[in-house]
N, C-alpha and C positions, 0 to 999 in steps of 0.2 A: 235617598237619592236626591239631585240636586229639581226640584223643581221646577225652578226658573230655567236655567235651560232646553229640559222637559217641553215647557210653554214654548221657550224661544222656537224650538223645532216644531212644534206644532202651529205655531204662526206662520213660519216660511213656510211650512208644508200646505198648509192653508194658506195661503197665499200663491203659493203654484198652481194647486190643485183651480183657484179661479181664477187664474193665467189660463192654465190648459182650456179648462171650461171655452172662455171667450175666443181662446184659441179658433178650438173647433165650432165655435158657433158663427164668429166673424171673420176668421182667414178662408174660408173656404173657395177655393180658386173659384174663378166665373167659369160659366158655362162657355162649350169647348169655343173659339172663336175662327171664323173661316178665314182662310190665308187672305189680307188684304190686300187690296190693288192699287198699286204705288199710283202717285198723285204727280209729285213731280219730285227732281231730286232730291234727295235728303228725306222725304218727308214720304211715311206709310198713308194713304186715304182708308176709309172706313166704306167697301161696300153699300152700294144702296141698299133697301130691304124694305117690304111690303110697307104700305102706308098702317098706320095703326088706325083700329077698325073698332072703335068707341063710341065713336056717333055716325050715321050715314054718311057718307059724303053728298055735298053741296050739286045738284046739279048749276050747269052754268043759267046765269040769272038769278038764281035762286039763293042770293047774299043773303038777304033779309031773314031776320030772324031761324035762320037755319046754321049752326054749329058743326059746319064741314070738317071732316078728318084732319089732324095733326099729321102732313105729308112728314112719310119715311125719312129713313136719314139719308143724304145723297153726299157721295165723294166732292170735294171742292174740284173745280173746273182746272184742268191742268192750266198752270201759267192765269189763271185770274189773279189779275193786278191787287194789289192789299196797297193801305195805307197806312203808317203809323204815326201815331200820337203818345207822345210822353208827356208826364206830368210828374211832381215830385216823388209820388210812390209808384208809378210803373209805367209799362210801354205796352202800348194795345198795339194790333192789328187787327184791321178790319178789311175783310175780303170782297173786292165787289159782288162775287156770287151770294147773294141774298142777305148782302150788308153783314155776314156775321161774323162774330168776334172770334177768331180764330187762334188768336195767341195773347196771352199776357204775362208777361215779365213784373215777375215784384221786385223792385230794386231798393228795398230798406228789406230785404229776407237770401239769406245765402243756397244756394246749391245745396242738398246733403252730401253729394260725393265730389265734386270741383271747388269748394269754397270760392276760387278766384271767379265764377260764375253766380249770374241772378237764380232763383228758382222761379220754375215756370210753371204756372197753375195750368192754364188753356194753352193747347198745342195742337196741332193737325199731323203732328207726327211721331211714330214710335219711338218709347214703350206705352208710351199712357194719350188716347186722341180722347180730347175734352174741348168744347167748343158753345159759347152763349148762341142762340137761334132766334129768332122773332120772324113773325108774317102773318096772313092774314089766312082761312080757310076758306076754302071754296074753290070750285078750278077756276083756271085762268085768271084769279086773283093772288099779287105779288106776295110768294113766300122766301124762304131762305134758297130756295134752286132759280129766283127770279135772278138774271143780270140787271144791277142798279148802274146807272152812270156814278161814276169814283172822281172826281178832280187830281190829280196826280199831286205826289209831292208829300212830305211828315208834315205833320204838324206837332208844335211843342207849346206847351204852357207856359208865357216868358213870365219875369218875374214881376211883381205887381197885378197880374190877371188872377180871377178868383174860378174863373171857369173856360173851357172852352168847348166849344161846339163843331160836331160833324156832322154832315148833313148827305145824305143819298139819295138820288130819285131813281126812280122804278119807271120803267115805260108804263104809258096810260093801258087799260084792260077793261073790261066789262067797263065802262063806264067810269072807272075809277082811277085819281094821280093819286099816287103814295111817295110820300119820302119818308124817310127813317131819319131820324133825329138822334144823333148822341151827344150827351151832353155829360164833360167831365168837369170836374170839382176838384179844388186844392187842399189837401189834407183829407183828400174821402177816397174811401174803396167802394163809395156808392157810385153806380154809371146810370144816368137815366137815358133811357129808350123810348123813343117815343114813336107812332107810327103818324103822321099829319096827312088826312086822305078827303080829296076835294071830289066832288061829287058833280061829276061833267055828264051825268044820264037825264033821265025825264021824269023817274021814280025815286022815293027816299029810301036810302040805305039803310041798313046795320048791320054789318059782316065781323064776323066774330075773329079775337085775334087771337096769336097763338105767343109765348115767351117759354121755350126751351130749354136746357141743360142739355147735350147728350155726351155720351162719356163712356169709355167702354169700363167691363166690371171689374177690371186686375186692382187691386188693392196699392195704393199712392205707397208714399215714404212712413215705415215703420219703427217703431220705436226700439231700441238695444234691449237684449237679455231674454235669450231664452226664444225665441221667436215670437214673442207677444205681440199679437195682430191689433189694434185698435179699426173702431169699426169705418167703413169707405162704404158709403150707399146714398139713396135718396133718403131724406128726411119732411113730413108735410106737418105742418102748426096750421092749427083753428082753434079759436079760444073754447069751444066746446071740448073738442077730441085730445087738446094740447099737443105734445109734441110725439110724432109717432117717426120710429126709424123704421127702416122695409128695407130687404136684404135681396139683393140683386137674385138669387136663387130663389126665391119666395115670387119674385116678378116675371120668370121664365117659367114658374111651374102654375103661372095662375093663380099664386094664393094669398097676394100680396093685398094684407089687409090697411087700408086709411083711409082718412075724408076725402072722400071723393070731390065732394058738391061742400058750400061756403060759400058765406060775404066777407068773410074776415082770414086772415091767415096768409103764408108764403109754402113755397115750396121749395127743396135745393138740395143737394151734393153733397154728402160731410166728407170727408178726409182728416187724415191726421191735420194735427194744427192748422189747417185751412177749409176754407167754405165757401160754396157757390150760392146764392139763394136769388132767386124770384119771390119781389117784395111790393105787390097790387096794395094802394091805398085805398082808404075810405072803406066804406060798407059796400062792396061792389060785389055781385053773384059774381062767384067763378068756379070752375071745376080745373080740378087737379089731377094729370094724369101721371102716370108711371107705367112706360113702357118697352117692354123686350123688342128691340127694332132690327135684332139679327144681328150674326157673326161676334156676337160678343157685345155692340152696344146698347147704351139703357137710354130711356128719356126719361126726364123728370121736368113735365108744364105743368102752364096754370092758361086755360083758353079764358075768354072772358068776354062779354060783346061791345062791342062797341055803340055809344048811344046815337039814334036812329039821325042821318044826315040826310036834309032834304037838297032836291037839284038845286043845284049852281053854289052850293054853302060847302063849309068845308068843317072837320069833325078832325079827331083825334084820341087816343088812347097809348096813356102814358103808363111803365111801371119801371123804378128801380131794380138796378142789379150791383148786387152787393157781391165782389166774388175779392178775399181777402184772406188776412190771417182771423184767427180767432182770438182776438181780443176780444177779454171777457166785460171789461170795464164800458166797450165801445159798444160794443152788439147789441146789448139792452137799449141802448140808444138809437140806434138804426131800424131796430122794428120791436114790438113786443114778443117774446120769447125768443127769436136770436141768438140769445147767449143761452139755452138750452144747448146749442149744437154741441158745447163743450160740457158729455156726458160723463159723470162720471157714476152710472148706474144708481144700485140701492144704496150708495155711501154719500151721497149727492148731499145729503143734511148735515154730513160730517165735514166733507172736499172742502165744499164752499165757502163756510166758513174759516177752513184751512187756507184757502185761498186769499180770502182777504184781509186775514192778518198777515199773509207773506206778503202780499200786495202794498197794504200798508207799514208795511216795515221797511221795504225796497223804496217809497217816495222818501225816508227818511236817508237808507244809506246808498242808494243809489246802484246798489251791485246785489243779485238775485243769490250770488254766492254768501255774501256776508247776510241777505235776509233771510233763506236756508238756517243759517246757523241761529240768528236770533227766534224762528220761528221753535227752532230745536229746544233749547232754552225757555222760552213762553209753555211750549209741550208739557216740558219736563217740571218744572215750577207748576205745571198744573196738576201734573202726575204725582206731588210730590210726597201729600203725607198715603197715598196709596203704595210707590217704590218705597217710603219708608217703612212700610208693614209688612214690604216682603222682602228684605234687607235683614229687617230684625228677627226674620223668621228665620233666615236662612245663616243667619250669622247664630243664632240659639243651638240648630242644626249643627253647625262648625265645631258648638262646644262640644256636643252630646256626642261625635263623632268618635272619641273614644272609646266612651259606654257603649257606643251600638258595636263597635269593633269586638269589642271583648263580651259581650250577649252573644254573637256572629258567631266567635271561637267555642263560647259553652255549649250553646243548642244548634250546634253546625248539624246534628241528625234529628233533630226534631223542629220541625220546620213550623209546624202548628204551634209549640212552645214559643219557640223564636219571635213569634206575630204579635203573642199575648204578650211576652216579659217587655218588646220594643212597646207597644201601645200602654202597658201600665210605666215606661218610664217615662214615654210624652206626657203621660198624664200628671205622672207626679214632678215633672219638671215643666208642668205649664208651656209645653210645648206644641204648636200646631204641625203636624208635617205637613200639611195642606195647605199655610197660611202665606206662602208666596203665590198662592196658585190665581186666587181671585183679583189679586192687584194687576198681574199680565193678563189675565185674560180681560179684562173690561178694555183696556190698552191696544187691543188687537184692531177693533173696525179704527181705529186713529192711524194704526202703522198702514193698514191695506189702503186707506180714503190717501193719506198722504203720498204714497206712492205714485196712486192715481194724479195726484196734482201732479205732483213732479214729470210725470210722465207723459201727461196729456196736454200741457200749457205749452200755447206757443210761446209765450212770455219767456219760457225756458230756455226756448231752441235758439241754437248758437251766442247763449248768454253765456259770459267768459267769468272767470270767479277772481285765479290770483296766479301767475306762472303759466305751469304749463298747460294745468287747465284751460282749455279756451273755449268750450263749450258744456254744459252743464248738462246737456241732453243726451249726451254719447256717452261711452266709457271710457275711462281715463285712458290716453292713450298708452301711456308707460305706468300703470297698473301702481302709483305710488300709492293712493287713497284706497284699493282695496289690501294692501298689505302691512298699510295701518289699519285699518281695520282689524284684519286679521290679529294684527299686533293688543287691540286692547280687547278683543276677545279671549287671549292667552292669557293677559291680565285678569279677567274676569272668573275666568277658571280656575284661577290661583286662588283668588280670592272667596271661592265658592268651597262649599261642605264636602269634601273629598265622600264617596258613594260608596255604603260597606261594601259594592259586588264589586268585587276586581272588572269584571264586563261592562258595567254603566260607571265605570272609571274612565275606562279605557275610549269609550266611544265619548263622554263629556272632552276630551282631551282631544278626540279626531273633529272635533265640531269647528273648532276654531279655523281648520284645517278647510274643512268643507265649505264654510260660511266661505271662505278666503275663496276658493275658487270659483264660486257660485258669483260670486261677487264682481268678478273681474270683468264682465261684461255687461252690467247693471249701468246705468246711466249714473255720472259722475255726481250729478245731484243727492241722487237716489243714497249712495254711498256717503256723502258728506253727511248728509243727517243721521245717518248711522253711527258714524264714526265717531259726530261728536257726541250721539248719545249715551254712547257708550264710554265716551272721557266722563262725561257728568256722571252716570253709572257709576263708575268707578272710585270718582271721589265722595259718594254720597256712601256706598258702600264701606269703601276703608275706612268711613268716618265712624260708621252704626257699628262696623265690624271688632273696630277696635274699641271702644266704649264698651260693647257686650263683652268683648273677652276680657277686658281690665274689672268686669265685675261694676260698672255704672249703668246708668240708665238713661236713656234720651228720650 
């Protein structure tokens, strides 16, 4: 029987089988969501719902050193005036109702389904409400439901400025002015937030703040083939606990295990190729919470307090928010672990390094299509006196193919005979039947880690190769590349040890068949590296093949 084949099917079948897996462990719809109550036109609002009930809440006066509740999530105020600010890589909106970030446009990242359209990370409106949050805890003190004074009018980043700044004031409260400070950067998906709070009472302060995510639980933009889900939830990093993901259904049933409490660490959002994260500097106590805020939406903070402000001075508390693509190269750079967000499970030891030889291949040629193929190449060249072992096994195989036909025809009623006369001629022909087996399978966790690259990089998404390819992340739209595929799988069959059962003839012959339509909906990437491994395949093959049957040795 043809082994390698064998292998092959047991690869993609292992490889489904922890497709399905993740499937059902990360698609699983959110919990049911209550009909929301439109906001204003165009745009679905997110019901309010009970305040989250983690720490007491604050009575009034009682700022100091007491960590008042994370207020609920509240619909934006119909018709509350928004701002927006562009800058080279997006356009924010910011809503007077409790300053917060209500919409962001990436403008170097396309739509999945409009192309001619930005894609939008933070939105206030259906299908997907995701929205940044900050304020302070304790009643009567300025949170995201505060109305801030807004100055009317965009603001843009002209060219030559390296930053621009937004600024809100909050009416005075218990003794306290608060502005909210935003401050954007040229070439960063980093936004700082700051809260600036002057202390017009008679007693010194410290009221603890709050830095948000909330988002409801439907799962973002997924990847082609097969319905394979990648994971959409909160994610918390502390250098002790390191990186922990927590699954929207795990935070509605109560069971959602992470660091709570830290000095060090972020919190955030993952989605496919993008990321929201809350990124507190220094060694600062904070607690991180995660929580079910009704009708479908989650939160994901980090409260924190702020250091103690005596009368008439004024204090502050500042933290980054990173909400962008998942560039891998950049993340590590933005905070320590970061680039975790871009999981690619127990194969992570393999990915990665996959990663940054495609990475580094791509600064040379400039196109992820041609670095795919050189990374294919590097693969195979590594692979190669291993595919050589199982090439000349199968090509020994090829010869003997006769022999075993005509054993097949002598002891076709003695099946036990059959076993022993085929094994004493492997033996006296120096033959392994088994000797393709171990070269594919070592080979397997490299095909399953690579896919994961291919498949989780936003570096991928809407990277264009050559024609009519124009995106590497999707599948080919006119199916060329899986029907070549298919095409040098017919090749490879031809070239393989025809199987003495008529039956595992027949089905090696329907493979190419099946691979081919399996394939048609795989991401165009995904397919390229296939196809060309199977060109090189094929000439490494014809090469051993034909030397073993002309009676040579290589």
């Amino acid at each position: 029987m043809d082994n390698r084949r064998l292998i092959l099917l047991l690869v993609f079948s292992f490889s489904l089988l922890m497709l399905w897996e993740a499937w059902q462990k990360q698609g699983q719809p959110a919990p049911a969501a209550g009909a929301p109550a439109a906001a204003a036109k165009g745009a679905a609002a997110v019901p309010a719902a009970p305040a989250a009930t983690l720490a007491p809440p604050a009575s009034p006066g009682a700022s100091v050193g007491v960590p008042g509740a994370v207020p609920g999530a509240a619909p934006p105020a119909a018709g509350a005036p928004t701002v927006s600010v562009t800058t080279d890589l997006y356009k924010a909106d910011i809503s007077a109702q409790g300053g917060d970030l209500v919409r962001l446009e990436l403008l170097r990242h396309k739509a999945s389904g409009d192309k001619t359209k930005n894609f939008v990370l933070f939105d206030a409106a259906m299908p997907h409400f995701y929205q940044a949050q900050s304020g302070l805890t304790g009643d009567g003190n300025p949170n995201h439901r505060t109305p801030y004074a807004l100055a009317p009018g965009n603001r843009e980043l002209k060219a030559g400025e390296d930053k621009l700044e937004l600024r809100l004031e909050a009416p005075a409260a218990n003794g306290l002015k608060v502005a909210k400070v935003y401050t954007f950067h040229r070439g960063s998906y980093v936004i700082d937030v700051a809260h600036e709070i002057e202390n017009q009472g008679t007693a010194p302060v410290s009221p603890y703040a709050y830095f948000r995510l909330v988002r409801d639980g439907k799962p973002a933009e997924q990847p082609g083939g097969f319905g394979v889900a990648t994971f959409t939830g909160p994610a918390v990093f502390t250098e002790a606990e390191k990186f922990q993901k927590v699954e929207f259904e795990e935070i509605s049933k109560g069971k959602a295990k992470y660091a709570s409490k830290a000095d060090n660490g972020w919190v955030a959002i993952v989605q496919h190729y993008f990321v929201a994260a809350w990124l507190p500097r220094g060694k600062v106590e904070r607690e991180n919470l995660l929580n079910d805020l009704g009708s479908g939406v989650f939160g994901a903070a980090v409260r924190l307090q702020v250091p103690a402000i005596e009368p008439g001075q004024k204090g502050s508390v500042y933290v980054p928010l990173y909400a962008g693509p998942q560039e891998q190269d950049k993340l590590a750079q933005v905070a320590p672990g970061l680039d975790l967000v871009v999981d690619y499970g127990w194969l992570t030891v393999i990915a990665a390094p996959l990663f940054w030889i495609l990475q580094a291949i791509h600064k040379v040629v400039g196109n992820w299509g041609w670095s795919i193929i050189g990374l294919t190449v590097l693969v195979k060249l590594a692979f190669f006196p291993l595919s050589a072992a199982s090439y000349k096994s199968m090509a020994k195989m090829r010869v003997l193919t006769p022999k075993l036909m005509k054993l097949k025809e002598t002891f076709a009623d003695d099946r036990q005979r059959l076993n022993q006369e085929m094994m004493e001629l492997y033996k006296r022909e120096k033959v392994n039947p088994l000797g393709g087996c171990l070269p594919i399978l070592v080979q397997i966790p490299v095909f399953i880690a690579l896919y994961w690259v291919l498949l989780g990089t936003v570096e991928m998404r809407g990277a264009p190769w050559l024609g009519w390819i124009g995106d590497l992340s999707v599948q080919d739209p006119y199916y060329v590349m899986p029907l070549l595929m298919g095409a040098t799988m017919l090749i490879q069959t031809k070239l393989n040890p025809t199987p003495p059962d008529p039956i595992q003839a027949k089905i090696m012959w329907a493979m190419p068949v099946v691979f081919t339509g399996m394939f048609l909906f795989f991401p165009a990437g995904l397919v390229l590296y296939w196809t060309v491994n199977n060109l090189l395949s094929i000439a490494q093959q014809w090469q051993i093949t034909r030397l073993i049957e002309s009676g040579q040795k290589k």
